[in-house]
C-alpha positions in Angstrom: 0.0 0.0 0.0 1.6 3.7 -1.0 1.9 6.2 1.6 -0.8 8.4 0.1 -3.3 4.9 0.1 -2.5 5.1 3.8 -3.6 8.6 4.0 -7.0 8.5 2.5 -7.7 5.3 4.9 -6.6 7.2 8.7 -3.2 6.1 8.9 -1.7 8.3 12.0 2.2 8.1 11.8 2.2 9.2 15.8 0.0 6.5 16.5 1.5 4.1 14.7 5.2 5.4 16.7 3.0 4.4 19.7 2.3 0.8 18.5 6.1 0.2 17.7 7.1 1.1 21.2 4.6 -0.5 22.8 5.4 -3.7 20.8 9.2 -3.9 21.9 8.5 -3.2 25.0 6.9 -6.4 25.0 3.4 -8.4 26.4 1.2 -6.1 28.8 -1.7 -7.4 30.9 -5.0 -6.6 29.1 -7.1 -6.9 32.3 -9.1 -4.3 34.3 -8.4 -3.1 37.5 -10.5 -2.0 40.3 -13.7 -3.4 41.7 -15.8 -6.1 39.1 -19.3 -8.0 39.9 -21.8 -8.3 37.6 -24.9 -6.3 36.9 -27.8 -6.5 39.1 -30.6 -7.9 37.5 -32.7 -4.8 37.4 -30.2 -3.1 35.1 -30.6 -5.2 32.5 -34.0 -4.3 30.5 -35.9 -6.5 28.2 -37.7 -5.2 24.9 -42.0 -6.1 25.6 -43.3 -9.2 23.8 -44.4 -9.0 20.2 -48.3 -8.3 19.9 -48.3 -6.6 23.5 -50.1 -2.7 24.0 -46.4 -2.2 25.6 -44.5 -2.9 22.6 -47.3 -1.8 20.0 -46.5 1.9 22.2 -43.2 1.5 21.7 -43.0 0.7 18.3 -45.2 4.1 17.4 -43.1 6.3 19.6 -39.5 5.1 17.2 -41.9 4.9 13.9 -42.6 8.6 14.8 -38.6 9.8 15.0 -38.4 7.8 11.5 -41.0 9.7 9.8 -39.0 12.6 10.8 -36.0 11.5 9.6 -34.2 11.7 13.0 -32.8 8.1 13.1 -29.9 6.6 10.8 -28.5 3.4 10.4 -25.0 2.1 10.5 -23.6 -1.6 9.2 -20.3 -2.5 9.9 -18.7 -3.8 6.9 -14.9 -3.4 7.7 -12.4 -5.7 8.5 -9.7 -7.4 6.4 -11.9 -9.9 4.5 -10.1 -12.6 5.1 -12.8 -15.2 6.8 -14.6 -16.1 3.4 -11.4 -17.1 2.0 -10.4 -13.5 0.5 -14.3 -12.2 0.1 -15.3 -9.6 1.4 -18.4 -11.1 3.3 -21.0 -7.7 2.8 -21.5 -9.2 -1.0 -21.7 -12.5 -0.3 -24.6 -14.3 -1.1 -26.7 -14.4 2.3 -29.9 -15.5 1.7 -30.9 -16.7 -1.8 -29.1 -14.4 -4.2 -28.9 -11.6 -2.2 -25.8 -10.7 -0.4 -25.6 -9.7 3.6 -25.0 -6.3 3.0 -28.8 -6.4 0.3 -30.7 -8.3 3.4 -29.9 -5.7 5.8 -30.6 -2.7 3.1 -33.8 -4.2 2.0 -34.8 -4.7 5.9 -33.7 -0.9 6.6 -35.8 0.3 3.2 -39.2 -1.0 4.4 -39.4 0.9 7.0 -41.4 4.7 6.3 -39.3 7.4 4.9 -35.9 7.2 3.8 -33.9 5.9 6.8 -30.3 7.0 5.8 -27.6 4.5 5.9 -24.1 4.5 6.6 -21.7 1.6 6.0 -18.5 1.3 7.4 -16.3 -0.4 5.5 -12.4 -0.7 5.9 -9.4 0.3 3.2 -9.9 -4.0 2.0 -13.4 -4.0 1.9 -14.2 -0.5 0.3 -13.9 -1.2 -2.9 -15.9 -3.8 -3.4 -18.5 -2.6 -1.3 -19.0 0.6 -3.4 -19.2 -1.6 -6.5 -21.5 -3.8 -4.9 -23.9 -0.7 -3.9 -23.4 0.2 -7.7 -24.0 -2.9 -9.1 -27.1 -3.8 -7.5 -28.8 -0.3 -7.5 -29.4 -0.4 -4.2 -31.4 2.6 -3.2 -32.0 5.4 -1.2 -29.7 8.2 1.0 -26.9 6.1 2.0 -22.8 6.6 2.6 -19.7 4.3 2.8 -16.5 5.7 5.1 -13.8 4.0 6.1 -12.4 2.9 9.5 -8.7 3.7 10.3 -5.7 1.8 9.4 -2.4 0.7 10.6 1.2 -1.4 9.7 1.4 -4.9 11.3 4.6 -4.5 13.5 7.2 -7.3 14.4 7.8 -8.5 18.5 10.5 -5.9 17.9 8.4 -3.2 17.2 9.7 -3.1 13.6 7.8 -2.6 10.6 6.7 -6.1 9.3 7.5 -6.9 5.6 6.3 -9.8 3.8 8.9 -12.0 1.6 8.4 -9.4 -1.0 9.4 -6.4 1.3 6.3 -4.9 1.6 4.2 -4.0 4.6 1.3 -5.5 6.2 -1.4 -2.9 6.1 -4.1 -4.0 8.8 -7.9 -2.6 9.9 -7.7 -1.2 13.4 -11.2 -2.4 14.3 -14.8 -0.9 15.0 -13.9 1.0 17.9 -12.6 3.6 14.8 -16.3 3.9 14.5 -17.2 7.5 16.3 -13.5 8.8 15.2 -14.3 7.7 11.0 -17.9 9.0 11.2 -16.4 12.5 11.8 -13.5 12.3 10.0 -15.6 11.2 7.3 -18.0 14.2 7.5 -20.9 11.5 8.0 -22.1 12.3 11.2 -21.8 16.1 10.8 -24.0 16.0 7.4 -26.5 13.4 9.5 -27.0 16.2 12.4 -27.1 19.5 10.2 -30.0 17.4 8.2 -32.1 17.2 11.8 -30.6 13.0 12.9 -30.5 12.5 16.4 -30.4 8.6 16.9 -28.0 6.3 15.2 -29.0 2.2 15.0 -25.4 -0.3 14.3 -24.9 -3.5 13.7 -22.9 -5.9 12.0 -23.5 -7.2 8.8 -23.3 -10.7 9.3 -25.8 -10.4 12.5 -28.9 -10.9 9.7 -31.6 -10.7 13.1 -30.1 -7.2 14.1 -32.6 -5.0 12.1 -33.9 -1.6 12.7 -36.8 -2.3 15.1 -38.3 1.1 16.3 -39.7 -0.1 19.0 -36.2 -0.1 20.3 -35.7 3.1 19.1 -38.8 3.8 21.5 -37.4 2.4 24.8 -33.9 3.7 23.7 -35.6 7.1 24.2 -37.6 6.1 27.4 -34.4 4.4 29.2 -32.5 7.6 28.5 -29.0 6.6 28.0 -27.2 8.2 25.2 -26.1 4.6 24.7 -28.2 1.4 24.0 -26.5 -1.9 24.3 -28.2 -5.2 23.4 -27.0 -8.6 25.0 -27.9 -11.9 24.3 -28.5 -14.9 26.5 -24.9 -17.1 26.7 -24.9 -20.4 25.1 -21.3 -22.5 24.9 -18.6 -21.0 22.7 -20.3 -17.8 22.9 -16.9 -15.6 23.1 -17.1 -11.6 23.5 -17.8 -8.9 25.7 -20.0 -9.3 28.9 -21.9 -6.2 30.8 -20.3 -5.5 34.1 -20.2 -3.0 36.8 -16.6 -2.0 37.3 -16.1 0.4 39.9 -19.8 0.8 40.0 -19.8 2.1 36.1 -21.8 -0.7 33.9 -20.2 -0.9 30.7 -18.9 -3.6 28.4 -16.1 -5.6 29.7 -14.4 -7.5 26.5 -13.8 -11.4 27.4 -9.8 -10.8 27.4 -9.9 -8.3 29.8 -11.8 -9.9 32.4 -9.2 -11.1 35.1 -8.2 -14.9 35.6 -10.1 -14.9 38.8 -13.6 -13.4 37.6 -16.0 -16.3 37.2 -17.6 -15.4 33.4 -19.9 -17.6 34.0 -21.5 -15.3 36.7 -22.9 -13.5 34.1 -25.0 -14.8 31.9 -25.1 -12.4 28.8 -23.0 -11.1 26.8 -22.7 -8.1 24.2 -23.8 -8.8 20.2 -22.2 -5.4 18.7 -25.6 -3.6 17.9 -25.9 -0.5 20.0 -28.1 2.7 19.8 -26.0 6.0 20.1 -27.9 9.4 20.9 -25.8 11.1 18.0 -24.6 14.3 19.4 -23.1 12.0 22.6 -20.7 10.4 20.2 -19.9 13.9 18.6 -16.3 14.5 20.5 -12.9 12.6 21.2 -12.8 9.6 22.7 -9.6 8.1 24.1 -10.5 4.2 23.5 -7.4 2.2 24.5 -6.2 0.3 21.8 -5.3 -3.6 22.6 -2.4 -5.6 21.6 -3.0 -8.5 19.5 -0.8 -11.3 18.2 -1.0 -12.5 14.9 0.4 -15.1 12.5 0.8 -14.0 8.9 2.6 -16.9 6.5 3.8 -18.4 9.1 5.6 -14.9 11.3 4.5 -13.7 14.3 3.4 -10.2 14.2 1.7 -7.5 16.7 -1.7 -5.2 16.0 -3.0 -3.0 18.0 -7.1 -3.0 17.8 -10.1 -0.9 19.8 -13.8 -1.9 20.3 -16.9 0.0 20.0 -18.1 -1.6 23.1 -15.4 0.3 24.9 -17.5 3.6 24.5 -20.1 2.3 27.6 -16.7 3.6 29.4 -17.2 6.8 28.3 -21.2 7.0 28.0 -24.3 6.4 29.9 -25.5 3.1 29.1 -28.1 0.9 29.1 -28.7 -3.0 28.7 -31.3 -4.1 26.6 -31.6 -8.4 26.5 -32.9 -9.6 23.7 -33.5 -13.1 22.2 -31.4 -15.1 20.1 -34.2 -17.3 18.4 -38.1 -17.1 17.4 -39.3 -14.6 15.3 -38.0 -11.4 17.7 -34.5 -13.3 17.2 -32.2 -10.2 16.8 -28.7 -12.1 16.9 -27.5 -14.7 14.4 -24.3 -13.9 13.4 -22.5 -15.8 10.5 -18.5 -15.6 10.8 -17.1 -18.3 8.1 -18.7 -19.9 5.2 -19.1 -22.9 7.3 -21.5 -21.2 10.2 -23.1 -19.8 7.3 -24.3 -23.1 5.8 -25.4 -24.2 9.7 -27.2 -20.9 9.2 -29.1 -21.1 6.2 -32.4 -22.6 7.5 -32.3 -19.9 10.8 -31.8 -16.9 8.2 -34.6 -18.3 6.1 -37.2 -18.1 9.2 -35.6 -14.7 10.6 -35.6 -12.6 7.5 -39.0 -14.2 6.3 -40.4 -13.3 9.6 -39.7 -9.6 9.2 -42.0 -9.1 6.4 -44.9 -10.0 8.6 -44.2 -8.6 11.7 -46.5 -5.9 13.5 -47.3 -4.3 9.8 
């Protein structure tokens, strides 16, 4: 990648001087610090059933903000594009012939109005997601803006080159979110043009639409930040919701210390948040986390943040939501084999949006 490529993607040569001497000076402890228990039970808040008055209110109050074009959404589409064997997932076919990134468009364009939506793709994934967007004509006010990048660094701290000499460019993960949306211009444009509320989710996580009724209780639990978590199952890895020093936010699985129980809580985050948008209009200092690597076969050092990291920074709330039936709102797909496992759960789930509460 050329040094002006690096540019147009975020590369920061100060933070990047960071990494490196963070790198040789070798492994540091990931793990928080300072008083951890789990929430109490009242904290975490559970969306009303499907056909209730509660939920029907609900629903009306975040179909309102919609009509008044107050509420965007935001897919994650970064990443290095590497776990569907060089594809970049957003275009792969998802359900029937439509890709992940068409599912989630189509889900976001029945809704009233012209929801605008915002992709956030990465410097290996833009590209093809523009083309994609082209190609299909899909429609409506929408933007694509990149997240930040960075050079994959040796145990040393140097530089890493590949057997042809050149660097390893890496995404620097979707905690780049809130600093790319105004680099980008995207969230200034969204606020001048009257948005307040911002929905995000992944675009492998199919279930994780645009409900308004969640845009209703986001309002009513008044947080500027809406986190949904989903019940554990095993091999469920990720962030948990944790009171740490009395503050809930997301704790990521690596930081929790060796001698917190997980298991003591029995949730854990699925990366789809609501963000009042002028809360996540400023500066935040996300740590970013050492990572080790293997790239053909040589060990190399990344440095990564998490969106989750911002319930440090912003008053949150915990929303629990189900992973199956027809209010499923998390079934991720990671590889192309979870994808196949996954075929006859999208099916029900995407099918199940066209009826629902219409």
């Amino acid at each position: 990648m050329k040094p002006d490529d690096l540019a147009r993607y975020g590369y920061d040569e100060a933070i990047q001087a960071d990494f490196a001497r963070r790198a040789a000076a070798g492994a540091s402890s990931n793990a928080v610090t300072g008083s951890l228990s789990p929430l109490p039970a009242e904290a975490l808040v559970s969306l009303p059933a499907l056909g209730t008055p509660e939920r029907a209110r609900l629903r009306a109050a975040g179909l309102d903000r919609i009509r008044r074009g107050e509420v965007g959404a935001i897919i994650l589409a970064g990443g290095m594009a590497t776990r569907f064997g060089g594809v970049v997932k957003a275009i792969v076919p998802a359900h029937g012939a439509r890709s992940f990134l068409e599912v989630k468009w189509a889900d976001l364009r029945a809704l009233p109005g012209q929801v605008p939506i915002f992709v956030m793709a990465s410097f290996a994934t833009d590209a093809a997601i523009r083309a994609h967007i082209a190609e299909k004509q899909l429609s409506g006010p929408y933007d694509v803006f990149v997240q930040d990048v960075a050079l994959r660094l040796t145990p040393s701290g140097d530089v890493y080159r590949d057997a042809a000499g050149e660097v390893s460019p890496y995404a620097t993960g979707h905690g780049d979110l809130t600093a790319a949306l105004r680099r980008s211009g995207v969230l200034a444009r969204f606020r001048a043009q009257g948005g307040k509320t911002l929905f995000m989710s992944n675009v492998d996580n199919l279930a994780a639409t645009l409900d308004p009724a969640i845009i209703g209780l986001h309002d009513e639990l008044g947080g500027e930040m809406t986190v949904e978590v989903a019940p554990k199952v095993p091999g469920d890895k990720g962030g948990a919701p944790a009171l740490l020093d009395g503050r809930p936010q997301v704790i990521e699985g690596f930081r929790f210390p060796p001698s917190f129980d997980q298991d003591s809580i029995d949730v854990f985050n699925t990366n789809t948040f609501v963000f009042d948008a002028a809360a996540i209009d400023r500066d935040f200092a996300l740590p970013y986390y050492r990572v080790e690597k293997t790239v053909d076969g040589a060990k190399v050092i990344q440095f990564e943040r998490l969106a989750g990291e911002l319930t440090a920074f912003l008053p949150s709330r915990f929303l629990r939501v189900p992973r199956d039936g027809a209010d499923c709102r998390f079934l991720p797909v990671k590889d192309p084999e979870e994808h196949e496992r996954q075929k006859p759960l999208i099916a029900e789930v995407v099918s199940s949006r066209r009826s629902l509460e219409d």
